[in-house]
C-alpha positions as CSV (number, residue, x, y, z in Angstrom):
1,X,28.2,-55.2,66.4
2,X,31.4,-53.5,65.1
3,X,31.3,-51.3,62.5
4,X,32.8,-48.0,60.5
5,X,36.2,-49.1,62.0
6,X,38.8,-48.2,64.4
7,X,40.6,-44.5,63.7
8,X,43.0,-42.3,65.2
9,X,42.5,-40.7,69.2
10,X,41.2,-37.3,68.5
11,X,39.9,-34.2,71.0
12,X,36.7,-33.0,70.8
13,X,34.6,-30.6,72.3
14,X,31.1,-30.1,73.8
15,X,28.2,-29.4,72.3
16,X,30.0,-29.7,72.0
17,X,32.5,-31.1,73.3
18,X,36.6,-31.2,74.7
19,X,39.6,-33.2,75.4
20,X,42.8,-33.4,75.4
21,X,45.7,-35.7,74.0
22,X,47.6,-36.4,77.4
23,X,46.9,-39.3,79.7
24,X,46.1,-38.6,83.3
25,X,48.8,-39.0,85.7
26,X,46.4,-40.5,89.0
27,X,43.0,-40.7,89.7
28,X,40.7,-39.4,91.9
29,X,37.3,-40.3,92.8
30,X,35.3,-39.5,96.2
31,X,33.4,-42.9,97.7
32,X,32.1,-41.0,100.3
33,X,31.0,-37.6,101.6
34,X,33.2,-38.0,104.5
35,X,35.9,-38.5,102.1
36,X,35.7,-35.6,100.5
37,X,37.7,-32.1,100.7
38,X,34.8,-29.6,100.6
39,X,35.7,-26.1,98.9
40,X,35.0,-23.2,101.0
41,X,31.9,-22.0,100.0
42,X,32.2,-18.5,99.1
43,X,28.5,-16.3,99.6
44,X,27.2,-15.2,96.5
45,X,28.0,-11.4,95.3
46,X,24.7,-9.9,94.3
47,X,25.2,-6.4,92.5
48,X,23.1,-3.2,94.1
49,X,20.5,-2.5,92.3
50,X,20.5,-6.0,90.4
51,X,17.1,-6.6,92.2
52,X,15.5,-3.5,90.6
53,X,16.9,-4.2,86.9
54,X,16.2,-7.8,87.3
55,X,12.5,-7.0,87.0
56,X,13.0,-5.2,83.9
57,X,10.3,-5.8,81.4
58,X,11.1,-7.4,77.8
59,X,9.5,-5.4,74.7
60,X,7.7,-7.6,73.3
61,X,7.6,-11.6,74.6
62,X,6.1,-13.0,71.2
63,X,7.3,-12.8,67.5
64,X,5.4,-14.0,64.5
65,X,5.9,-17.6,64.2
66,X,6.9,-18.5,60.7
67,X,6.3,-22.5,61.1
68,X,3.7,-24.0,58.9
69,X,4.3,-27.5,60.0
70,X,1.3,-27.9,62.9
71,X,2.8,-30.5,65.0
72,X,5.7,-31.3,67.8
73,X,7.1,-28.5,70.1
74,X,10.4,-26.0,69.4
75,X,14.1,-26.7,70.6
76,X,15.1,-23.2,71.8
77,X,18.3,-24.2,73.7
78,X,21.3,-26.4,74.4
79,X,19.7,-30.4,75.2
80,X,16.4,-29.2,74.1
81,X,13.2,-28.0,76.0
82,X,13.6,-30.3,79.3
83,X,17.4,-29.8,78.8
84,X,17.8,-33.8,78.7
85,X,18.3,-34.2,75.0
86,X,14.9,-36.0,75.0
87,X,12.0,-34.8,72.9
88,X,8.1,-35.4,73.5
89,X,7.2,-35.8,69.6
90,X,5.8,-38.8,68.1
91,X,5.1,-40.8,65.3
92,X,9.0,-40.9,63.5
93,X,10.2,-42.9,60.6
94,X,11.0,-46.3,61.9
95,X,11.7,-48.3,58.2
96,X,14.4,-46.1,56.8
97,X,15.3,-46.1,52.8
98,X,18.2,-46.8,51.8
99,X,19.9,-43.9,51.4
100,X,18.2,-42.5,54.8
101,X,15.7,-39.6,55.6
102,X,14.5,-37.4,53.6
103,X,16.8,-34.2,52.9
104,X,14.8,-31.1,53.8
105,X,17.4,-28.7,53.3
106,X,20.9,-28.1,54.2
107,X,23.8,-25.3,54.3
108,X,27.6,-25.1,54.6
109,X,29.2,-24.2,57.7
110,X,32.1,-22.6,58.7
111,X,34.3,-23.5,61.8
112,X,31.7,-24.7,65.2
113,X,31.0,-27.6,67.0
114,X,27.9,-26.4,68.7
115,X,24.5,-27.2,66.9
116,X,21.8,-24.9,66.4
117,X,18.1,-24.3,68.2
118,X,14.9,-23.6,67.1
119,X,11.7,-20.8,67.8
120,X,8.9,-20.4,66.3
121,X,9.9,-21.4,62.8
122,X,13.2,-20.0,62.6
123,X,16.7,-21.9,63.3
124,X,19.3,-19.9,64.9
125,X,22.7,-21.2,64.3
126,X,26.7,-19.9,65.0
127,X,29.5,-20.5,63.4
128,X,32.9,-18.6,62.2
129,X,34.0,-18.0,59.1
130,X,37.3,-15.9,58.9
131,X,37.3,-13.4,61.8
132,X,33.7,-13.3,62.6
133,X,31.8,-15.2,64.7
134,X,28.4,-15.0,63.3
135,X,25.2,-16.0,64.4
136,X,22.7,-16.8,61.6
137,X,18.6,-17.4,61.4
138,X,17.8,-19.7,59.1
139,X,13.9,-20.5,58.0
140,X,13.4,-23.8,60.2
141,X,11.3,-25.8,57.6
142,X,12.8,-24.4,54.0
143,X,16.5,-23.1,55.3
144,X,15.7,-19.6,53.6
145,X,18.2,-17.0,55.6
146,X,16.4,-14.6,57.6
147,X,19.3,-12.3,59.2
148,X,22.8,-12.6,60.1
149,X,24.6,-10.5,63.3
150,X,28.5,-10.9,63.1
151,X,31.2,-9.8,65.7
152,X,35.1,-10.0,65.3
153,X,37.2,-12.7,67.1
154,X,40.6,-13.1,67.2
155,X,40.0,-16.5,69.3
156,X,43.2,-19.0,68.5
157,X,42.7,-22.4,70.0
158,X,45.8,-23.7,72.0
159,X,46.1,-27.1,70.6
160,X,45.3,-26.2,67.1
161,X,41.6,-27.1,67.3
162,X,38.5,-25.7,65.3
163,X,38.2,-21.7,66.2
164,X,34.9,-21.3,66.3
165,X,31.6,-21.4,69.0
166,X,31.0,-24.1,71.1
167,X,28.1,-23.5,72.4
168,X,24.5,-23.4,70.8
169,X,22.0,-20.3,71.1
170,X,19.6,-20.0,73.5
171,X,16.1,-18.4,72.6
172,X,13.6,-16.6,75.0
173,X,10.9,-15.3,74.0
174,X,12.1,-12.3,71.3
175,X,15.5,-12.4,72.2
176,X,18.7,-14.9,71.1
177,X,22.0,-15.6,73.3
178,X,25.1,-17.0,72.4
179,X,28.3,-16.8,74.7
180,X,31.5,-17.4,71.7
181,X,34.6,-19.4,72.4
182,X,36.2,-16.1,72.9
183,X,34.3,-15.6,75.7
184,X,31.8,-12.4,74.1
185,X,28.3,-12.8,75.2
186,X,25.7,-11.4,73.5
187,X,22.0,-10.9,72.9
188,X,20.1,-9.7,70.1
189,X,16.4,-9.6,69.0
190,X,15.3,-13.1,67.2
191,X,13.5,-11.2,64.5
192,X,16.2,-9.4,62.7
193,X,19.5,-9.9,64.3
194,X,19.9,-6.6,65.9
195,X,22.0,-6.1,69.1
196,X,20.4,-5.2,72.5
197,X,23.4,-5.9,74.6
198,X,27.1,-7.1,74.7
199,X,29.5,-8.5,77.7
200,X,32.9,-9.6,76.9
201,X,33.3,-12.0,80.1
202,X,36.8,-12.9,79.5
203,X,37.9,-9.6,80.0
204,X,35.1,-8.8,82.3
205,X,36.2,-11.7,85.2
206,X,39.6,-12.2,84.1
207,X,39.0,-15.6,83.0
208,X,42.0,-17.7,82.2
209,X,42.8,-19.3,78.5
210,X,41.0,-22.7,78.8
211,X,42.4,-25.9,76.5
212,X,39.7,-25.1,73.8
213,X,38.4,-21.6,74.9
214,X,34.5,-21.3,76.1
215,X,32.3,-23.9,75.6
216,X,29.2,-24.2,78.4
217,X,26.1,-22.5,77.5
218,X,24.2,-21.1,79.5
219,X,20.5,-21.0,80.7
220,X,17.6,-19.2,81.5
221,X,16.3,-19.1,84.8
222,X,13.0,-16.4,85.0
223,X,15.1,-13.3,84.1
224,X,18.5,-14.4,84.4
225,X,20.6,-15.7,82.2
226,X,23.1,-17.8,83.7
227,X,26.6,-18.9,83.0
228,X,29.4,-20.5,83.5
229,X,32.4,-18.0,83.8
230,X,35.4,-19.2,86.6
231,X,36.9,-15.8,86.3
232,X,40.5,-15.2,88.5
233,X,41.7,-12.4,90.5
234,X,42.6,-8.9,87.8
235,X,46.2,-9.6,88.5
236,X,46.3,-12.9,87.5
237,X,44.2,-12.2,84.2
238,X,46.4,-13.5,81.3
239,X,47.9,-16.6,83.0
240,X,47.2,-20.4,82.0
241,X,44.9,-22.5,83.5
242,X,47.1,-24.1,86.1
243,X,48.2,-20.6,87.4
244,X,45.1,-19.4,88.2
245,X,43.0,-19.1,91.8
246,X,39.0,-18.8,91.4
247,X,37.4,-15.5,92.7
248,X,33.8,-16.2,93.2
249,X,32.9,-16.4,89.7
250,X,32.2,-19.9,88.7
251,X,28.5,-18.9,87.9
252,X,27.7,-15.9,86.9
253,X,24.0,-14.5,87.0
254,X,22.8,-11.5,84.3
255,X,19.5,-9.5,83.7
256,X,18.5,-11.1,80.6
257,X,17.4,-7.7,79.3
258,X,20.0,-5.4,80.2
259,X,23.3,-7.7,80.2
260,X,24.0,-6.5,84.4
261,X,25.6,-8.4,86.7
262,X,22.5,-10.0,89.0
263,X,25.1,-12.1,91.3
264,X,28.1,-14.2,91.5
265,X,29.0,-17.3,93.2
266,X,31.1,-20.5,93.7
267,X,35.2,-20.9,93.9
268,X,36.0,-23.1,90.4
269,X,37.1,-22.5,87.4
270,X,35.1,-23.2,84.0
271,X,34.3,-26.5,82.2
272,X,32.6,-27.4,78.6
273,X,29.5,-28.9,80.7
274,X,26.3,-27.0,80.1
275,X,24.2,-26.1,83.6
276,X,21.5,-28.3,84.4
277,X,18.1,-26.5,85.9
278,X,16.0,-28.9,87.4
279,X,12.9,-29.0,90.0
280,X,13.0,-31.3,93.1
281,X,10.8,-31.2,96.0
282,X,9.3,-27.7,94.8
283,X,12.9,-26.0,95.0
284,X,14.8,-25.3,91.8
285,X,18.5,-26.3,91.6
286,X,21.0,-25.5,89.3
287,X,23.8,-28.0,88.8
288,X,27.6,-27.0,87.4
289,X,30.0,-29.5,86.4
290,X,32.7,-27.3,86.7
291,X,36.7,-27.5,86.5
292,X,36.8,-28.8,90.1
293,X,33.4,-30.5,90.2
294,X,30.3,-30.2,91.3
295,X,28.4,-27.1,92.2
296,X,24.8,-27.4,93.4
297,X,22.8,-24.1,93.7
298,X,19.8,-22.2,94.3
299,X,19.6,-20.8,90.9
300,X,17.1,-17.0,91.1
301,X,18.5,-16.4,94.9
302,X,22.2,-17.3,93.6
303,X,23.0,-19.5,97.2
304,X,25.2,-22.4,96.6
305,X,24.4,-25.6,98.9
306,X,27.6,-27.8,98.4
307,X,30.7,-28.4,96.2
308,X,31.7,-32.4,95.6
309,X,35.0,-32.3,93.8
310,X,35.3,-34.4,90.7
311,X,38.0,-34.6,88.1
312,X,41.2,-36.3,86.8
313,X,44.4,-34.9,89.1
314,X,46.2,-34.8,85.5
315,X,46.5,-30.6,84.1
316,X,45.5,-31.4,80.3
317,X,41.6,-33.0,81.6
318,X,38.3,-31.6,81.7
319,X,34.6,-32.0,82.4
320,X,32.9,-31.9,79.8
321,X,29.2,-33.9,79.9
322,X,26.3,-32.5,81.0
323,X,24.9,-33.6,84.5
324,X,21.8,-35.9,84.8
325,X,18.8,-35.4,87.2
326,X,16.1,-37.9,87.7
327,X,14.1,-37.7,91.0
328,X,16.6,-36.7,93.7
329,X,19.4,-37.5,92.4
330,X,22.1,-36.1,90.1
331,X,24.5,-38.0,87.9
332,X,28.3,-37.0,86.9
333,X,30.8,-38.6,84.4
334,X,34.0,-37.6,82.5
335,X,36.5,-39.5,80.6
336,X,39.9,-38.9,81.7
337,X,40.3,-40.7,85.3
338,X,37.6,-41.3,88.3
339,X,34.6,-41.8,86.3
340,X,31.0,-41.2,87.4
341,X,29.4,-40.4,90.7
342,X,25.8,-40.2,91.5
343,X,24.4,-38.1,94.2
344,X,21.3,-37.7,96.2
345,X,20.8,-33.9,97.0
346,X,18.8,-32.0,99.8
347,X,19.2,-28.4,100.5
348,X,22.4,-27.5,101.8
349,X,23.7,-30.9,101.0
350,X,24.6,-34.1,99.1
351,X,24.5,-37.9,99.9
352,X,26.8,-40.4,97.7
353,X,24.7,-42.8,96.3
354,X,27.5,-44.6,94.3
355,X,30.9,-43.8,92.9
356,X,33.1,-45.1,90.9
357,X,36.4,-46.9,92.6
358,X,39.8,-44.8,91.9
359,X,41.6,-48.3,92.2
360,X,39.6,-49.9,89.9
361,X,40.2,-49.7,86.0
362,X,36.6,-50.1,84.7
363,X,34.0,-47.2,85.5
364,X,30.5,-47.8,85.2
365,X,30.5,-45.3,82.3
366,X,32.9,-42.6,81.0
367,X,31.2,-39.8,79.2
368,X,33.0,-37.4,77.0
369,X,31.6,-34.7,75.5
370,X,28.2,-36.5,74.9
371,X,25.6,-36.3,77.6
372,X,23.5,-40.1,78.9
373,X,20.0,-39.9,78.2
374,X,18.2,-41.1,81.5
375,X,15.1,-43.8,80.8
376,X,12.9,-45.4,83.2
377,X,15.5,-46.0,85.5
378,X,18.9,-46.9,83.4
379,X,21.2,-44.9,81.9
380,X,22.4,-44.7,78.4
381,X,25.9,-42.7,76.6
382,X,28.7,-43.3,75.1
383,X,31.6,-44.0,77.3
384,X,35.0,-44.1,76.4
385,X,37.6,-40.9,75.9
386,X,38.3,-42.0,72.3
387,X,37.8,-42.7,69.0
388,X,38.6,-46.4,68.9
389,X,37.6,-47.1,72.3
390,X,34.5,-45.9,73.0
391,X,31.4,-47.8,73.8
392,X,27.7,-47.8,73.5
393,X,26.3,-48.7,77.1
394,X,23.3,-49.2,79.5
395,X,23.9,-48.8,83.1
396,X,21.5,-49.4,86.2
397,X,20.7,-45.4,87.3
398,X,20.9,-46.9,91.0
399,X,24.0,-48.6,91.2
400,X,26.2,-48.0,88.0
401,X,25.7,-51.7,87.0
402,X,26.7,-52.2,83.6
403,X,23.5,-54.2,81.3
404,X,25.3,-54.0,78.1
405,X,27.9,-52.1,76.4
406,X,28.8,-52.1,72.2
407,X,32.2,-51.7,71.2
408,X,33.0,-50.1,67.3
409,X,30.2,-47.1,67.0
410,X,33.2,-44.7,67.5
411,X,32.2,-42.0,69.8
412,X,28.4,-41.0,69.5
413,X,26.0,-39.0,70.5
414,X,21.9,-39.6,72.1
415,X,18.6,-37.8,70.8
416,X,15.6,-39.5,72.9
417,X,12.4,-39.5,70.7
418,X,9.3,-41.6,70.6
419,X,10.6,-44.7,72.1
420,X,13.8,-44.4,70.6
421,X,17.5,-43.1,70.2
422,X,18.8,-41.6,67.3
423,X,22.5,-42.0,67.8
424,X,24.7,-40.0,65.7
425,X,28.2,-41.6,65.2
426,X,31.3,-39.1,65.2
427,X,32.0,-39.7,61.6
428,X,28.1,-39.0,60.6
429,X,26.9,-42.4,60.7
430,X,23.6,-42.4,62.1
431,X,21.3,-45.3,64.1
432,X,17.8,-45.6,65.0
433,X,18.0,-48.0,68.2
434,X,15.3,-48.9,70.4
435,X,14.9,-48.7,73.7
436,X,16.0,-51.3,75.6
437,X,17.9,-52.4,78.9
438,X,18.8,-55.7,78.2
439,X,20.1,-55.2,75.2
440,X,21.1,-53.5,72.0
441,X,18.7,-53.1,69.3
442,X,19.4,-51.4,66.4
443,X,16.3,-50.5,64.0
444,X,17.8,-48.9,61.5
445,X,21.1,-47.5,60.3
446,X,22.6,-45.4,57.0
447,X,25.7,-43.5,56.6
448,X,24.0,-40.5,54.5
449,X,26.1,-40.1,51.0
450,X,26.4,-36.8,49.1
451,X,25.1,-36.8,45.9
452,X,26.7,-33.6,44.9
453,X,30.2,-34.7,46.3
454,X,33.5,-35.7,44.3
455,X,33.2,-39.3,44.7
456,X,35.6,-41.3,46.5
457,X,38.7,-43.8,45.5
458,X,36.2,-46.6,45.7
459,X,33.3,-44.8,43.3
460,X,31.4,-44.0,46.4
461,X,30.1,-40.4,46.6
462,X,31.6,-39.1,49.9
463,X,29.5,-39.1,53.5
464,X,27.4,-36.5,53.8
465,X,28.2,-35.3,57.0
466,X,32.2,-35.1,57.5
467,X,34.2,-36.0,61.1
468,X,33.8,-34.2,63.5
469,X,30.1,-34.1,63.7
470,X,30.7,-33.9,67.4
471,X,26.8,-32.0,68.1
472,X,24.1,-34.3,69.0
473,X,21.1,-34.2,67.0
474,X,18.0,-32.1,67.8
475,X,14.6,-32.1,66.6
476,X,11.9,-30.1,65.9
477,X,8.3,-30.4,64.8
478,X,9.0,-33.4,63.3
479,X,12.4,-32.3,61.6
480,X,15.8,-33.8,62.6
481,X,18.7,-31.6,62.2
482,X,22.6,-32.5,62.5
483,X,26.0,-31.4,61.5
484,X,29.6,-32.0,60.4
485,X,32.6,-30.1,59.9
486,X,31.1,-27.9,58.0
487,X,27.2,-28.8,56.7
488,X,24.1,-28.5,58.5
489,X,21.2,-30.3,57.3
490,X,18.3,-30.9,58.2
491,X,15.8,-34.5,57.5
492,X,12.1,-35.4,57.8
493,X,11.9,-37.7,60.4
494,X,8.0,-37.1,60.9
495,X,5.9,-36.9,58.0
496,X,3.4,-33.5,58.4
C-alpha cells in the first residue's frame, strides 16, 4: 500500500526525535560479546549526604483530580505508564467517519517536538514561543488553561532546526519535570505552575553542544529523577561534540524534591533516546542508549553492569529510539549505519542474542526517532532514516526475521491500544491497523482536514495537523491526543 507520496529527506528529532543530513562514512555493528571493545566502567559518584536528602518527604503526594471522564488510566510521562508506548484501555472507535475522530479540543503551539502527558485531569504540555520555553497545563477533557510557568532560552539549534523542547513532562505525584533543549531542568508543583527547584545541567556538567540540543527525558525511579546528561571535563566545556571526552556523567541521578545530585555514573556522551526502567528477575535495570551505546544499570544504587557500544562511526549520527525490554532481553536500533542488536542481560553482564551484520546492507529494522512496540513476541516500528524511504515492518523479537514490511507511510510513529496501532504518519496522516504478524492490516485511515483553514490550490481545506508531527500519539482515559508543527489536539477515541 503506497500512499501520501514520496517527499524530501528531512531531520527530525525524538519525542521526539533527531538526525542529521550526512551519510555515514562505515559501519559498525558488534556480532558478538567477544567482539566488542568494552568502555571502562567508571564507579558511580554518589554525593555526601545524597542518601539523607534522598529520603526527603514530598508535601503533599495527591492533588485534586479534575477528570470527570470515569474510565482508562493517566499518561504522566514520556511512552506512557509502562514506558512502552502501549496503553491498557479498551473499547476504541474501530469504524471511523469520514472526516475521522471526534475533535475534543485543540490549541496552537509554538516551536516543540515533544508531546505532552497527562495527571489527574490536567495535560501538561511545553513548548517555545519567542524566548521562553514555557510549560503549560491544560484541562485534559475541555483544553481550558490552568497555569503557565515560563523560563528564558537563548537555545539556537545548529542545523537550523525547530528551537524548542524535545522532551515531554514527566508527572509524580504533585510535582511536574521537564529538562529543555537548552539543557534547564526544572520542577514545579502540577497545581499552579510554581517553581520548587531549578538545575541548568549544561552548565552544571559541562555538556557539549549536541546536533539538535537536549532531547532524552528522563524518569522516575522512587525518589530520583534520572537523566541523561554526558557532561565533559570543565576545561573542555564549550567545545563540539567530536572534541569532547566523557567524565562520568552519562546518567545523572537527582533528589526529586530538592534538585541534589544523588550520583553519577557511566563514560558517554548524550543521545535523544529516553531511559528505559524495567523489572527482570526481581532486580530493576535502567537502560541508556547513549552516544556510544548501551548502558545497563542498577538504577536506585546508581551501579552500572556493562557498556555494549552501538552507533554509526560517521560524526553527524545519533541514537535516537528508545530501547525495548521484553522478558530478559533488551532491544536497540538506529538509522544511520549498524542497525539493531538484541541482548540478553544478567547482572553484571550481557549476552548477544542477534545483531545485525555491518557487511550486510539490509538490517532487520532501522528505527529513527520512533520507538517498536513489542507484541507477543514480534516487533513492530518504522524503519528507515527517511522521509521517502521508510517502512512499516514486523520482525520476529528472537531473531530479527523480517514478516512484512510496507513501503510509502513516510516515517510514522506506534500507539498500542486495545488490539491495535494507531500509527501517526509524519505529515499527520493517521491509521488504525490491527495487530498482526503476518501481515498488514489497515482498519481505518483519514488525513484529518481543518475546517477553519485557508483552503488549498485544489479547494481542499488544509491537513489538520502540519509536517513535522514527529510525537507519537498518547492517550488518555479514552482521549487520543497528537500534534503538528504547531497544534495540539485532542480526539475521542473512546466514547464515555
Amino acid at each position: 500500500m503506497r500512499m501520501w507520496g514520496d517527499v524530501c529527506c528531512v531531520l527530525a528529532m525524538t519525542a521526539i526525535a533527531t538526525c542529521c543530513g550526512c551519510e555515514p562514512t562505515a559501519n559498525q555493528a558488534v556480532a558478538a560479546k567477544d567482539d566488542a571493545v568494552l568502555a571502562p566502567a567508571r564507579a558511580p559518584q554518589p554525593v555526601a549526604g545524597a542518601k539523607d536528602r534522598a529520603a526527603t518527604p514530598t508535601e503533599s503526594s495527591e492533588i485534586p483530580n479534575l477528570a470527570k471522564r470515569t474510565h482508562g488510566v493517566d499518561w504522566p510521562t514520556f511512552l506512557g505508564p509502562t514506558g512502552d508506548s502501549k496503553s491498557p484501555e479498551k473499547g476504541i472507535l474501530i469504524k471511523w467517519p469520514k472526516d475521522g475522530l471526534r475533535i475534543v479540543w485543540q490549541t496552537k503551539l509554538g516551536e516543540g517536538y515533544g508531546i505532552g502527558s497527562v495527571s489527574r485531569g490536567r495535560f501538561f504540555q511545553a513548548d517555545r514561543v519567542r524566548d521562553d520555553t514555557q510549560l503549560t497545563c491544560y484541562h485534559a477533557e475541555t483544553g481550558k488553561q490552568l497555569w503557565q510557568n515560563k523560563y528564558p532560552t537563548e537555545y539556537v539549534d545548529a542545523y537550523g532546526y525547530d528551537g524548542g523542547p524535545r522532551c515531554s513532562p514527566v508527572v509524580d505525584g504533585d510535582r511536574v519535570y521537564l529538562l529543555g533543549v537548552e539543557g534547564t531542568l526544572v520542577c514545579v508543583k502540577a497545581v499552579d505552575g510554581e517553581e520548587v527547584w531549578k538545575v541548568q545541567t549544561n552548565e552544571k556538567f559541562s555538556v557539549a553542544p549536541n546536533f539538535f540540543g537536549i532531547g532524552s527525558t528522563p524518569v522516575i525511579e522512587g525518589d530520583l529523577l534520572i537523566c541523561m546528561i554526558g557532561g565533559s571535563p570543565a576545561d573542555e566545556q564549550g567545545l563540539s561534540v567530536d572534541r569532547v571526552s566523557p567524565n562520568g556523567t552519562a546518567i545523572v541521578a537527582f533528589n526529586k524534591f530538592t534538585g541534589e545530585v544523588v550520583y553519577k555514573l557511566g563514560d558517554d556522551l548524550a543521545s535523544y533516546a529516553g531511559i528505559k526502567l524495567a523489572t527482570i528477575h526481581n532486580r530493576r535495570w535502567g537502560f541508556a542508549f547513549c552516544r556510544g551505546g548501551l548502558i545497563g544499570f542498577e538504577p536506585r544504587a546508581g551501579k552500572q553492569d556493562f557498556f555494549y557500544p552501538w552507533r554509526a562511526k560517521s560524526l553527524e549520527s545519533v541514537n535516537a529510539s528508545t530501547p525495548v525490554v521484553a522478558g530478559n532481553e533488551v532491544f536497540i536500533s538506529e538509522t544511520y549505519g549498524p542497525g539493531s542488536s538484541l541482548l540478553q542481560v544478567i547482572p553484571g553482564d550481557y549476552r548477544v542474542v542477534w545483531a545485525d551484520d555491518a557487511k550486510q546492507r539490509a538490517k532487520a529494522m532501522q528505527t529513527h526517532w520512533n520507538t517498536p512496540i513489542y507484541v507477543d513476541g514480534y516487533l513492530y516500528g518504522s524503519s528507515g532514516r527517511h522521509t521517502e524511504n521508510a517502512e512499516l515492518r514486523c520482525i520476529e523479537w528472537k531473531t530479527g526475521k523480517v514478516m512484512w514490511s510496507e513501503p510509502g507511510l513516510t516515517r510514522c510513529s506506534l500507539l498500542h491500544v486495545d488490539g491495535h496501532f494507531i500509527c501517526q504518519g509524519e505529515y499527520g496522516q493517521l491509521m488504525l491497523i490491527k495487530v498482526n504478524p503476518e501481515k498488514l492490516e489497515v482498519v481505518a485511515q483519514v488525513l484529518m482536514r481543518d475546517p477553519q483553514g485557508v483552503p488549498l490550490f485544489n479547494g481542499e481545506q488544509p491537513p489538520l495537523l502540519k509536517y513535522p508531527a514527529w510525537s507519537a500519539p498518547i492517550v488518555a482515559h479514552g482521549l487520543l491526543y497528537i500534534r503538528g508543527a504547531n497544534r495540539l489536539v485532542c480526539l475521542e477515541l473512546i466514547p464515555e
